[in-house]
C-alpha positions in Angstrom: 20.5 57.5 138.6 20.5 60.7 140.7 17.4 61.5 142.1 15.0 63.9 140.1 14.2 67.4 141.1 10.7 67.9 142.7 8.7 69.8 139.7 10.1 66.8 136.9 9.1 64.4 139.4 5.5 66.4 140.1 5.5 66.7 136.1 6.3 63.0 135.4 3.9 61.8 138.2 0.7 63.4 136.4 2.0 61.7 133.2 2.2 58.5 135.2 -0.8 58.8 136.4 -2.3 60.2 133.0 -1.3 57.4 131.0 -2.1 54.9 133.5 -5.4 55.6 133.9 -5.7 55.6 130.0 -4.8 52.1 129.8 -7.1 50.9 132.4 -9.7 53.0 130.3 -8.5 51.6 127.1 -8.8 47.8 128.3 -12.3 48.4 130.1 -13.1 49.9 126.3 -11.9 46.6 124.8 -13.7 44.8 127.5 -16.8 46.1 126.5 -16.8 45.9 122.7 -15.6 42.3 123.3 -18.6 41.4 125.4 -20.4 42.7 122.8 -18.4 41.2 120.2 -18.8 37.9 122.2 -22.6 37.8 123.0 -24.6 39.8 120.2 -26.6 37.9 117.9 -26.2 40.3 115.0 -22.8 39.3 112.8 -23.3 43.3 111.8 -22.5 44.5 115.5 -19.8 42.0 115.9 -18.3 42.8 113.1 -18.8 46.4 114.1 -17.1 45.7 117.6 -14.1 44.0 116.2 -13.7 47.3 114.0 -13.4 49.5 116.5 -11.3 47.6 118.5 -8.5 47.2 115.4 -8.7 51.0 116.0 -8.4 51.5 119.7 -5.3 48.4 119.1 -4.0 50.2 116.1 -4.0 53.9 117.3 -4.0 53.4 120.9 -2.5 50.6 122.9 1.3 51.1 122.1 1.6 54.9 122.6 -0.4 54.3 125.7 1.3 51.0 127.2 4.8 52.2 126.5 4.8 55.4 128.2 2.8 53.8 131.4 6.2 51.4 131.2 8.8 54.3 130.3 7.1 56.9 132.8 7.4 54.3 135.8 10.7 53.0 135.0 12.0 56.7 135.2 10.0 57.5 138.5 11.0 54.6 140.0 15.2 55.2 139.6 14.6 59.0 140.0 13.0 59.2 143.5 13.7 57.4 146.9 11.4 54.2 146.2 13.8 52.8 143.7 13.0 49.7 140.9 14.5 46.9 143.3 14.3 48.5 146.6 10.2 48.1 147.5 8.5 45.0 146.7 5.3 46.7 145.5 7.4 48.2 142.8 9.1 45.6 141.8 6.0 43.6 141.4 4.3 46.5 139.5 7.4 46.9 137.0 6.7 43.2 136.2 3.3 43.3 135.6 3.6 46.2 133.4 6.1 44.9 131.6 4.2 41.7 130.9 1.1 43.2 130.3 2.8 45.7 127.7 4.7 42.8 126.4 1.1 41.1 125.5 -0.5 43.8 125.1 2.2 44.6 121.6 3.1 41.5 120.7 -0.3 38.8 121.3 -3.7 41.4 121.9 -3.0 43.3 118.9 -2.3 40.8 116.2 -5.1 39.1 117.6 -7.9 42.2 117.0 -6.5 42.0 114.0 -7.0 38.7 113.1 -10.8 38.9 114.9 -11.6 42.3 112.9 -10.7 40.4 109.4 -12.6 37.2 110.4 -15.6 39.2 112.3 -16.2 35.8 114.3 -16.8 35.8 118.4 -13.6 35.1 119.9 -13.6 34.8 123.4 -10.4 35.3 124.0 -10.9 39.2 123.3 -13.1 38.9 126.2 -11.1 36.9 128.6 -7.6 39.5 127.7 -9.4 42.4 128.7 -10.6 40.9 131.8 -7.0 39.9 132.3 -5.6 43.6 131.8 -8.3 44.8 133.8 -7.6 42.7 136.6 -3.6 43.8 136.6 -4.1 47.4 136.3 -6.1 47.8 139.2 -4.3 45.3 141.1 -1.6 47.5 140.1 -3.5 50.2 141.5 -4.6 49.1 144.8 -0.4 48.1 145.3 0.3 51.9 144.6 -2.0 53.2 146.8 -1.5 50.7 149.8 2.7 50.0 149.4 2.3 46.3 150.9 5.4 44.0 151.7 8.3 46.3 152.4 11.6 46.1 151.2 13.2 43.7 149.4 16.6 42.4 150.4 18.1 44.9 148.2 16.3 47.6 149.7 17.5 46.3 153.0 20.8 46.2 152.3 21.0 49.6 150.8 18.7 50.8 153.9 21.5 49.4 156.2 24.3 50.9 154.4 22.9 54.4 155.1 22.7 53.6 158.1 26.2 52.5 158.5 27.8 55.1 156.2 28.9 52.4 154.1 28.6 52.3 149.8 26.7 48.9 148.8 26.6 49.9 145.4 29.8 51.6 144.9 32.5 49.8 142.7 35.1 47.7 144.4 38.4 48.8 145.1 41.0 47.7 142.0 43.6 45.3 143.7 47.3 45.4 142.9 49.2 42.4 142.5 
């Protein structure tokens, strides 16, 4: 992919960023009306907490999660750092993926199910702490770039050096 142009990089980046931040929002959100959820005494509140949790999962998690995925994916094969060429990257394109992944497909149905029932379920307490966890892991990762390259990003870094295309086709061979 040829590298973006500085202000659709800028622009992306606050979108990054924007979303990003949402999410981690989002899940300390859930985290919060699931510890209430979890520990009040009053069926009324829990009940209450699972409610508005069905709408933070219904109205909120996907169009947040999905752009955090799509917005990093593009930043990361339109500028230098590349999606296979840092480790910290890497590792951050996997845990988003995952957590979108469960975030979709297993937290949702879920605050569904716990909204219908309106019975604790600590497992809308231990997800969020989950998420949590990841996004600021993810986080720290951006901020600090640990581990280098990986051997792709090697590779590619000695090419340049060397003049040479790793990622060019190969030549077509006549017979």
């Amino acid at each position: 992919m040829k590298h973006l142009r500085r202000p659709a990089r800028r622009a992306l980046l606050v979108v990054h960023v924007s979303v990003s931040v949402a999410w981690l929002g989002l899940s300390l959100g859930l985290l919060t009306l699931g510890i209430t959820a979890y520990t009040t005494q009053d069926p009324t509140l829990t009940e209450a907490a699972y409610r508005v949790m069905k709408v933070f999962a219904d109205w909120l998690l996907a169009p947040v999660a999905l752009p955090t995925l799509g917005s990093g994916l593009v930043l990361s094969l339109g500028t230098p750092w590349g999606l296979a060429r840092h480790r910290w990257v890497w590792i951050k394109f996997w845990i988003t993926l995952a957590t979108a992944a469960a975030t979709v497909f297993a937290l949702r149905p879920e605050i569904t199910h716990a909204a219908a029932s309106g019975v604790p379920d600590s497992s809308l307490v231990a997800a969020p702490v989950v998420s949590t966890s990841a996004y600021l892991f993810m986080t720290a990762i951006s901020v600090l770039k640990p581990w280098g390259l990986t051997r792709r990003g090697r590779r590619l870094r000695e090419a340049a050096r060397s003049g040479k295309a790793v990622d060019a086709p190969a030549p077509l061979r006549r017979a």
